[in-house]
C-alpha positions in Angstrom: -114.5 18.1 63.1 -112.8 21.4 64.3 -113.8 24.4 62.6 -111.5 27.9 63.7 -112.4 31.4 62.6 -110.1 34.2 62.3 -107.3 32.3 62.6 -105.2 35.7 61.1 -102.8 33.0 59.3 -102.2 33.5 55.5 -100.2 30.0 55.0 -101.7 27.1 57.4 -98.7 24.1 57.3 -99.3 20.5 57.7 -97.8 20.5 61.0 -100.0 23.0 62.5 -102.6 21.2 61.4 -101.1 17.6 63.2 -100.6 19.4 66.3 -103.8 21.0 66.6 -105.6 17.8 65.6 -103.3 15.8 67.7 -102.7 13.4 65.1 -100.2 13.3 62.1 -103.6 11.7 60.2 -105.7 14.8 59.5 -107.1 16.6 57.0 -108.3 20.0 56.7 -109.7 22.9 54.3 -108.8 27.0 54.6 -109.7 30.1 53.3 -106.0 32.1 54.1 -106.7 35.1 55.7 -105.7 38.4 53.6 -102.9 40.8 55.7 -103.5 38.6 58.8 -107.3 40.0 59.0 -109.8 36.7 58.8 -109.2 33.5 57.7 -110.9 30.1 58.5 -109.4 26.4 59.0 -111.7 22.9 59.0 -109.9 20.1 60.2 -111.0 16.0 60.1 -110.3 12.9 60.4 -111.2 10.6 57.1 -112.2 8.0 60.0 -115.5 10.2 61.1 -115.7 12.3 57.9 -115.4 11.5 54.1 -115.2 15.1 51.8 -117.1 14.8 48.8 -117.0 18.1 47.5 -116.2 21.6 49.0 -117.2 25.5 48.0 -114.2 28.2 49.3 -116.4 31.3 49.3 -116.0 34.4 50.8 -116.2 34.8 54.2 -117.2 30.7 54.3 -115.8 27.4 53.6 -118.6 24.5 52.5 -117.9 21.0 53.2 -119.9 18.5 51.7 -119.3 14.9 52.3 -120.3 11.7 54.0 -120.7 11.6 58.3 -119.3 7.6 58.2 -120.7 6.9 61.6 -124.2 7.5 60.6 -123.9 6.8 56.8 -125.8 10.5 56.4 -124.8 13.6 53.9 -124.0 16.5 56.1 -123.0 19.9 54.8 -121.0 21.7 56.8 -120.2 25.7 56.5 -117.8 27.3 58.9 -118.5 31.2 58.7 -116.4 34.2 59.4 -118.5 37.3 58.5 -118.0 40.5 58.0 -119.0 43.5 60.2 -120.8 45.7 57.7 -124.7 44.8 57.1 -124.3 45.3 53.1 -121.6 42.5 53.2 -123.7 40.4 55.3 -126.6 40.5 52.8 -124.1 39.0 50.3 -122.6 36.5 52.2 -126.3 35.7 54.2 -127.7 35.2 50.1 -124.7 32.9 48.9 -125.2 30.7 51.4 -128.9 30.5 50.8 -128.3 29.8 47.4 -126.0 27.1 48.2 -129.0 25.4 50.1 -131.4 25.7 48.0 -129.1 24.4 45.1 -127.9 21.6 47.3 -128.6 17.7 46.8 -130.2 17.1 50.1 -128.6 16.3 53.6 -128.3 17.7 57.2 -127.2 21.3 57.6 -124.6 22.2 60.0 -124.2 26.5 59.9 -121.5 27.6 62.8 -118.9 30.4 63.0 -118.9 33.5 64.2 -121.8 36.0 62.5 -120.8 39.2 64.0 -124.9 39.2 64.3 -127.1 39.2 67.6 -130.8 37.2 67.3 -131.6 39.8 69.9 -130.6 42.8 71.8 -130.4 41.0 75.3 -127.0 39.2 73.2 -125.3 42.6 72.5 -123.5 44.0 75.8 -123.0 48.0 74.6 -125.7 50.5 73.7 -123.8 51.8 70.5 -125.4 51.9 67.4 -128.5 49.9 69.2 -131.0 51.1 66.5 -128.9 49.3 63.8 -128.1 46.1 65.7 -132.2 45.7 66.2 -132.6 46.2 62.7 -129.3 44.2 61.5 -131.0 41.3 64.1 -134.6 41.4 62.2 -132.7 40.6 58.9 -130.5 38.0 60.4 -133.7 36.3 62.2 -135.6 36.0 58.5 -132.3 34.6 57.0 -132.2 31.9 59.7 -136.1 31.0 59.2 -135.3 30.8 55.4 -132.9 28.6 55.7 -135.4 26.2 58.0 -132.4 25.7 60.6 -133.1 26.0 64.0 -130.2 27.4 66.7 -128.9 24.5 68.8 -129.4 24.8 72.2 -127.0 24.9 75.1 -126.6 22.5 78.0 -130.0 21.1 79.2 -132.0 21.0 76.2 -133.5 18.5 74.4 -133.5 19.3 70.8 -133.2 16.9 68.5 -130.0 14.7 70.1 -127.4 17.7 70.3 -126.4 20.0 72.6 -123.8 23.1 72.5 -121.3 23.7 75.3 -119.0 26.9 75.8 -115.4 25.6 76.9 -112.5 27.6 78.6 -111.1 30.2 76.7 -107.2 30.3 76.4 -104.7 31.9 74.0 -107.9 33.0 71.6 -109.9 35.8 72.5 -112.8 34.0 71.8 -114.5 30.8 73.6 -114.7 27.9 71.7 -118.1 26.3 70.8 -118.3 21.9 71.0 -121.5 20.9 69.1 -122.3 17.4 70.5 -124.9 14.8 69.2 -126.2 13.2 72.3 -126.9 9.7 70.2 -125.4 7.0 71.9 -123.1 4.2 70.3 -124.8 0.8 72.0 -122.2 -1.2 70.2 -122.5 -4.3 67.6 -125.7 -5.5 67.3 -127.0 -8.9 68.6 -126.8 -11.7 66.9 -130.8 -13.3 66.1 -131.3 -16.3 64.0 -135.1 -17.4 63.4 -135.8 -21.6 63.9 -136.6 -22.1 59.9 -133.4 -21.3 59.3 -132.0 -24.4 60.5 -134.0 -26.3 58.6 -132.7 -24.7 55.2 -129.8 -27.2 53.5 -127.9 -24.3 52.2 -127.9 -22.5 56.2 -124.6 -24.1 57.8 -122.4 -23.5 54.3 -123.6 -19.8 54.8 -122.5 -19.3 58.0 -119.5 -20.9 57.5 -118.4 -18.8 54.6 -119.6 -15.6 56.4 -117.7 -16.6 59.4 -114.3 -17.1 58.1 -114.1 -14.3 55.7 -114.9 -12.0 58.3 -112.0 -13.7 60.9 -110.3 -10.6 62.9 -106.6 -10.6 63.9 -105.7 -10.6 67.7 
């Protein structure tokens, strides 16, 4: 999945989409943005992801489907917020009430916050009494919500791992969130003695065999 914030685009168009998925096969969710300020596009494939229901909020697009692969709810939000505290509060609480009304799953929370978790993160010295306090309130939503910040190369928590790519047209860098799970392939086949002494046993297999016959 691909999730772009501030994307400044009031119309997104199919072929954008296709050419920044690098498929024609792709779909994708947006909230427009208004006089080329904001905006947000999620794009996926219906191969890895399977959308089961969706919330266009301000400032945040919810995804809520199946993650195919692993058979597992997720709920995704993609968030672009705004700068001004009072507009975080609102945007901080609808998302809380969105987990706390949900029907279970994993939690995915990404974007871009316009919040620091602590003043080593900010880089000026500007308005450095409201960014500490701004940081405090941002910290307690976080620990509401029970999520924890993935880590960055290195780490070990729980499978995943975040890593910072090159930045190039944007003026931000873009984020890849990566589940360190690994695919082993199909399973191997196991078969227990007793069941070769069961009549019904070579009828099974059979039937299982040739209506599950693969072309090529």
């Amino acid at each position: 999945m691909l999730c772009l914030q501030e994307t400044k685009k009031e119309v997104i168009e199919r072929y954008m989409c296709q050419t920044l998925w690098g498929e024609s096969e792709v779909r994708w969710e947006v909230q427009p943005a208004v006089n080329t300020a904001g905006g947000i596009l999620c794009l996926w494939s219906n191969k890895t992801f399977k959308l089961e229901r969706k919330v266009i909020g301000t400032s945040f697009v919810l995804l809520v489907g199946k993650w195919i692969q692993e058979a597992q709810t997720v709920n995704i939000i993609s968030i672009y917020s705004p700068c001004d505290i009072q507009s975080k509060r609102v945007l901080w609480e609808s998302i809380k009430q969105l987990k706390i009304q949900s029907q279970g799953g994993l939690w995915c929370i990404l974007g871009d916050f316009n919040s620091i978790r602590n003043s080593s993160e900010s880089f000026g010295v500007c308005h450095r009494g409201l960014e500490d306090y701004g940081s405090r309130e941002f910290n307690e939503w976080i620990e509401e919500l029970e999520v924890e910040e993935a880590p960055w190369v290195g780490s070990k928590w729980p499978g995943s791992a975040q890593y910072t790519l090159e930045r190039n047209f944007s003026n931000h860098f873009p984020v890849l969130l990566r589940s360190k799970s690994i695919d082993w392939g199909p399973k191997p086949f196991r078969i227990m003695d007793c069941w070769l002494s069961d009549t019904s046993f070579k009828k099974t297999v059979e039937e299982s065999w040739t209506s599950n016959q693969q072309s090529g």
